[in-house]
Residue frames as qw, qx, qy, qz and C-alpha x, y, z in Angstrom:
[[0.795, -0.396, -0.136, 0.440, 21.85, -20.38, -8.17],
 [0.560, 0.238, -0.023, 0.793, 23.37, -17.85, -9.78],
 [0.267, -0.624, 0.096, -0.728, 21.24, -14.57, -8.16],
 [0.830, -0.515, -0.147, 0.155, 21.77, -16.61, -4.78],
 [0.646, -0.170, -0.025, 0.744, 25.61, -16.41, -5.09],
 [0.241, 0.553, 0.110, 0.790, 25.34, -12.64, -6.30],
 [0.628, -0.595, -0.410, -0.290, 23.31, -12.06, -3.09],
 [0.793, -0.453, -0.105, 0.394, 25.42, -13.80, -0.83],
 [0.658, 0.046, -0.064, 0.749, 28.54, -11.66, -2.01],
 [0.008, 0.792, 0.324, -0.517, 26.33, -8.53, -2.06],
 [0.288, -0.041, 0.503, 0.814, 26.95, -7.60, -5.58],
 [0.244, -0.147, -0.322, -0.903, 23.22, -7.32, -6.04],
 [0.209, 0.306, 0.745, -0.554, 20.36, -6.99, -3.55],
 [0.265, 0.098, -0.466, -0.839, 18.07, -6.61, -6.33],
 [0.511, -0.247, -0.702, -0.430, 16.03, -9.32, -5.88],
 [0.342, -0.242, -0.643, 0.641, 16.20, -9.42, -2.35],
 [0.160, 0.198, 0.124, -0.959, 14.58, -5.87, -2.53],
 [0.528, -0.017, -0.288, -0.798, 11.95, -7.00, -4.71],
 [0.560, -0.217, -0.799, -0.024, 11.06, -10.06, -2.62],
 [0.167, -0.147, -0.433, 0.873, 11.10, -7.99, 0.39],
 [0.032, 0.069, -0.512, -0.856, 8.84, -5.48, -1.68],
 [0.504, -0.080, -0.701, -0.497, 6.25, -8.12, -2.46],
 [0.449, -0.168, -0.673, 0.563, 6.43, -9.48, 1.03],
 [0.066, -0.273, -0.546, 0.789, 5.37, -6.59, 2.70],
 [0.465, 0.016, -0.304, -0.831, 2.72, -6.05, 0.07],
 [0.574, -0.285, -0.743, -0.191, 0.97, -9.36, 1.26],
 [0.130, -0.362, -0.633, 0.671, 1.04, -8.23, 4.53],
 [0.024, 0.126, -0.040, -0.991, -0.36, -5.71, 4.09],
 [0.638, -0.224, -0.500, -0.541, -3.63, -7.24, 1.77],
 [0.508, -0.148, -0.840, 0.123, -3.70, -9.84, 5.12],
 [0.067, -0.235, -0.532, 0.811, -3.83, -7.23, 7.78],
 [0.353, 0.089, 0.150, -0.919, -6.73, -5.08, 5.88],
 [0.509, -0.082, -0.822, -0.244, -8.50, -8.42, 4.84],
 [0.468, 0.003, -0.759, 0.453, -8.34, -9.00, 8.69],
 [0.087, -0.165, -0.123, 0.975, -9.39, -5.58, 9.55],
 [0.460, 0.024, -0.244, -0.853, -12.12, -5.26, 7.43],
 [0.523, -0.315, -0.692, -0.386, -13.84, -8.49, 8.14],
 [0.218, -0.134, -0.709, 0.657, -14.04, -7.67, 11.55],
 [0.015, 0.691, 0.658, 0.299, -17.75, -6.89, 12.17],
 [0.153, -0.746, -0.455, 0.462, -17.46, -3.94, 14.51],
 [0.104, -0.143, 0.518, 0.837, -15.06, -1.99, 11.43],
 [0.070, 0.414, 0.776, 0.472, -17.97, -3.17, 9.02],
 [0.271, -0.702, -0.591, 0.292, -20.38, -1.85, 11.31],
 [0.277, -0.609, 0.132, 0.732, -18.18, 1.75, 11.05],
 [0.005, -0.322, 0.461, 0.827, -17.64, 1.72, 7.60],
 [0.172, 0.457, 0.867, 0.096, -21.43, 0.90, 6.47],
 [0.091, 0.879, 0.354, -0.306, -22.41, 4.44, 7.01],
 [0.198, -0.591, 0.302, 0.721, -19.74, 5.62, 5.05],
 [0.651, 0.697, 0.298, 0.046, -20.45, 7.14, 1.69],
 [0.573, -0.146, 0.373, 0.715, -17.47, 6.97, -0.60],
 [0.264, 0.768, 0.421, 0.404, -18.86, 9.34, -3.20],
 [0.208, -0.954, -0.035, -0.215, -19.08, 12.29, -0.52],
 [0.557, -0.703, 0.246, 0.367, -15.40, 11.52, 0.55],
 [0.598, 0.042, 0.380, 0.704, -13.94, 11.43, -2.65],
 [0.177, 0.834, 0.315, 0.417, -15.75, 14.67, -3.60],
 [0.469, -0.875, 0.115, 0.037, -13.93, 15.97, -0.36],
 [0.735, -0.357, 0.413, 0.401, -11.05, 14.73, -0.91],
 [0.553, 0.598, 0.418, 0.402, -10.60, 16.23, -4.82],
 [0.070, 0.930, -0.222, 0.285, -9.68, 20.21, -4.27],
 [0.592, -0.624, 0.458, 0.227, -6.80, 18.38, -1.64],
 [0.701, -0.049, 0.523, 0.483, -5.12, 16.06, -4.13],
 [0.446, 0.805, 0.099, 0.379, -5.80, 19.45, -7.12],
 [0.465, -0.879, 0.098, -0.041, -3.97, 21.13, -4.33],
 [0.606, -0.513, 0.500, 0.346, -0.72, 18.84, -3.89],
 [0.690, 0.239, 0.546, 0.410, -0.47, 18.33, -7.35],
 [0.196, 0.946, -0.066, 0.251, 0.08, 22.01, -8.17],
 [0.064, -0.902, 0.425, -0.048, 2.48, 22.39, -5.63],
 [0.781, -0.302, 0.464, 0.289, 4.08, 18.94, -6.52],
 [0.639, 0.643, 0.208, 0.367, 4.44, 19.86, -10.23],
 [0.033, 0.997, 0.071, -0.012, 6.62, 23.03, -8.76]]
């Protein structure tokens, strides 16, 4: 009861934020759950070969991480 009343008075949205937080992190797993069992998606992402996109994807993310470290 007591991080209720803190709440209510707005002293601290702490938890609030991290229920929120969590919240939109289950969406989130529901929608691509949803998303992905759809067969015509499946159907799309059968031909895809993760290997050859993360091997593409590697000089980008050596990339931002140089110029995030600046």
């Amino acid at each position: 009861m007591q991080t209720l009343h803190a709440v209510d008075n707005g002293d601290s949205t702490e938890s609030l934020d991290t229920l929120m937080m969590f919240g939109g992190l289950a969406l989130v797993t529901l929608g691509a759950g949803m998303i992905l069992t759809s067969p015509i998606v499946r159907k799309y992402l059968g031909g895809l070969d993760v290997g050859k996109l993360l091997q593409a994807a590697g000089p980008d993310f050596d990339r931002y991480m140089k110029l995030k470290s600046m």
